[in-house]
C-alpha positions in Angstrom: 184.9 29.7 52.2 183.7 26.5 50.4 182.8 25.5 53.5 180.4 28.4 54.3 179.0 28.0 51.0 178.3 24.6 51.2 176.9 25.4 54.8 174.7 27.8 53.4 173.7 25.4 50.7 172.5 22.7 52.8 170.9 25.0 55.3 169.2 26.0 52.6 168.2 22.7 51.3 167.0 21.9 55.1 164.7 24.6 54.8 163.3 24.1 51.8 162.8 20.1 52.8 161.3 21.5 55.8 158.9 24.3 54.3 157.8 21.3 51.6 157.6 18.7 54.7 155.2 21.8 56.5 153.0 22.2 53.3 152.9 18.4 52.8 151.9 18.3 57.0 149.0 21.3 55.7 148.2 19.6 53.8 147.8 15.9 54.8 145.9 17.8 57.9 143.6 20.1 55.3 142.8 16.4 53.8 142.3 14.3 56.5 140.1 17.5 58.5 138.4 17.5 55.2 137.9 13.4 55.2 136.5 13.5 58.7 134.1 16.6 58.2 132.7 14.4 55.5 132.7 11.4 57.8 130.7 13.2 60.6 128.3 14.7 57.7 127.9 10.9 56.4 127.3 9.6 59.7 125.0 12.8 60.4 122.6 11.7 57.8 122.6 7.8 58.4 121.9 8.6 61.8 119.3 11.1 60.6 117.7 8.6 58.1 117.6 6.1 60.7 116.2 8.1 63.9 113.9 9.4 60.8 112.4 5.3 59.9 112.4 4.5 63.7 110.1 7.4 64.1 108.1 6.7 61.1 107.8 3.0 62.9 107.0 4.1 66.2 104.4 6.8 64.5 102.5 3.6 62.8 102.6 1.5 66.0 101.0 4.4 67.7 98.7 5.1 65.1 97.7 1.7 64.9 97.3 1.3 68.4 95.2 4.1 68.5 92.7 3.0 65.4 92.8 -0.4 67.6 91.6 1.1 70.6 89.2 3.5 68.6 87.6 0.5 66.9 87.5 -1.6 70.3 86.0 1.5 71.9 83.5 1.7 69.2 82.9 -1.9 69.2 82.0 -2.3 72.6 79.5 1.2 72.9 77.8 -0.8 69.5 77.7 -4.3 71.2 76.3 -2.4 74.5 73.4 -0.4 72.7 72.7 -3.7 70.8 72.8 -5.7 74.2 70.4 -3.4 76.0 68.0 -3.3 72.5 67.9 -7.1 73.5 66.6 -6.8 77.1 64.0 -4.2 76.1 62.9 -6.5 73.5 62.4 -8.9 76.4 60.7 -6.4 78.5 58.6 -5.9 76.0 57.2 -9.4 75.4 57.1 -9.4 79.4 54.6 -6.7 79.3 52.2 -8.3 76.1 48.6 -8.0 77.2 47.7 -10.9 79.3 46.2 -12.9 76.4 48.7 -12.4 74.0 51.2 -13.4 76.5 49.3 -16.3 77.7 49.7 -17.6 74.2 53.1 -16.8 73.7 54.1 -19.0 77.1 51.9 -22.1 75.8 53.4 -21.9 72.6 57.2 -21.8 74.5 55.4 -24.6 76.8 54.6 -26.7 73.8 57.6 -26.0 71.9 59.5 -26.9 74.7 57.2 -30.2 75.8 57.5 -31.7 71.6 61.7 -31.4 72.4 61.5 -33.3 75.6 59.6 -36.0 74.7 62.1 -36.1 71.4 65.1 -36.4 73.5 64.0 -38.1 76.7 60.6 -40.4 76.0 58.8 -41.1 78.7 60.2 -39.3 81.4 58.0 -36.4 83.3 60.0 -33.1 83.7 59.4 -30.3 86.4 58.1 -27.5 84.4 59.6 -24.4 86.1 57.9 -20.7 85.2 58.5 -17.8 87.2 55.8 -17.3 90.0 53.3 -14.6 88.3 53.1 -17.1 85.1 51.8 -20.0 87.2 48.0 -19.3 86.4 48.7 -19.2 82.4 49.2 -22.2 81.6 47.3 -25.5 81.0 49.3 -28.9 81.8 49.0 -31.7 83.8 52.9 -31.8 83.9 54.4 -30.8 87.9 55.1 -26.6 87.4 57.3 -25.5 89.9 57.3 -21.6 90.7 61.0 -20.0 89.7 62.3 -16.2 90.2 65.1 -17.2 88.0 62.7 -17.6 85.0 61.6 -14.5 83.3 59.0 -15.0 80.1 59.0 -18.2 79.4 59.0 -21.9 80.5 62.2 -24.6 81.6 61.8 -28.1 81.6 64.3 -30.1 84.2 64.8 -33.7 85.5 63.0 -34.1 88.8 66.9 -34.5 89.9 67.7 -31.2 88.1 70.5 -32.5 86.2 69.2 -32.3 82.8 67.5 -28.4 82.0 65.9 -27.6 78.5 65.3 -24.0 78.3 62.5 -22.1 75.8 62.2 -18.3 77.0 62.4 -15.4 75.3 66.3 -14.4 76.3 67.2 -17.8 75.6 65.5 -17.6 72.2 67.0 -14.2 71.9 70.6 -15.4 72.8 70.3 -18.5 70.3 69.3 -16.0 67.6 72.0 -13.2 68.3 74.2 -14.2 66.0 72.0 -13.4 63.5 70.6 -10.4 64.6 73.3 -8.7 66.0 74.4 -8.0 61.9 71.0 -7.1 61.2 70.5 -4.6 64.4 74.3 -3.0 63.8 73.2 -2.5 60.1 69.8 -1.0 61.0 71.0 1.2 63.5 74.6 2.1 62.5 73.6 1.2 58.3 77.0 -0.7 58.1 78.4 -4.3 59.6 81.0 -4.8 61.6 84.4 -4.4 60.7 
């Protein structure tokens, strides 16, 4: 009967070891389920955080993008009303009463005439006007009747290598950089960005 009792004990024993190795195995698995639920919750909110800053990125990109487009847009609708305000300027010095445009082409003329003989003494240029101006002025120079020159008068090298240019859009042009500040504050009372 010793036997049986020492049977008994170590069956006993065996269960106990194994009920303690079960709880211990609960346990390890309650911890490590518990370890890898805060794993996934910590990798949850990096991935949060950073999908959250990629979209705050992307946001300002677009954003950007859009104010840059916006300000182009802009830009170009300003530089367009300001470009057509140019050629009715023109238009308008086209159309001065005959006398006042009479003297407004020999003042171009003579303008023009004191730069040539500055820069190229002694040689004759062809003066080229546009066809209905031919009449208005007063030179003993060569005019040559031009469709391509509107209000105003161009000197040019009898070979036509060498132009000098005084009309009213080239004078506009040449003072554009200037004006265009000036007109964009006038009409739009601020200067560009």
């Amino acid at each position: 009967m010793a036997e049986d009792t020492l049977i008994a004990a170590l069956e006993e024993d065996a269960r106990a070891q194994a009920e303690r190795i079960l709880i211990d195995a609960r346990e390890a698995g309650e911890a490590a389920l518990a370890e890898a639920r805060a794993q996934i919750e910590r990798e949850r909110d990096e991935r949060a955080r950073e999908l959250e800053a990629r979209l705050k990125g992307q946001r300002a990109a677009l954003l950007n993008a859009a104010r840059t487009r916006a300000s182009g847009a802009r830009l170009g609708v300003r530089l367009g009303l300001i470009g057509r305000l140019l050629i009715e300027a023109e238009k308008r010095f086209s159309s001065l009463p005959e006398d006042e445009y009479r003297n407004l082409l020999n003042r171009l003329f003579s303008e023009l005439k004191a730069e040539w003989e500055e820069q190229r003494p002694g040689e004759s240029p062809v003066v080229l006007v546009n066809p209905a101006d031919t009449g208005l002025l007063e030179t003993s120079l060569t005019l040559k009747a031009d469709k391509g020159v509107r209000a105003g008068v161009v000197f040019a090298s009898t070979d036509g290598t060498v132009r000098f240019e005084n009309t009213v859009q080239a004078r506009l042009s040449k003072g554009k950089a200037v004006m265009v500040p000036a007109i964009n504050k006038i009409l739009f009372d601020e200067v560009f960005p």
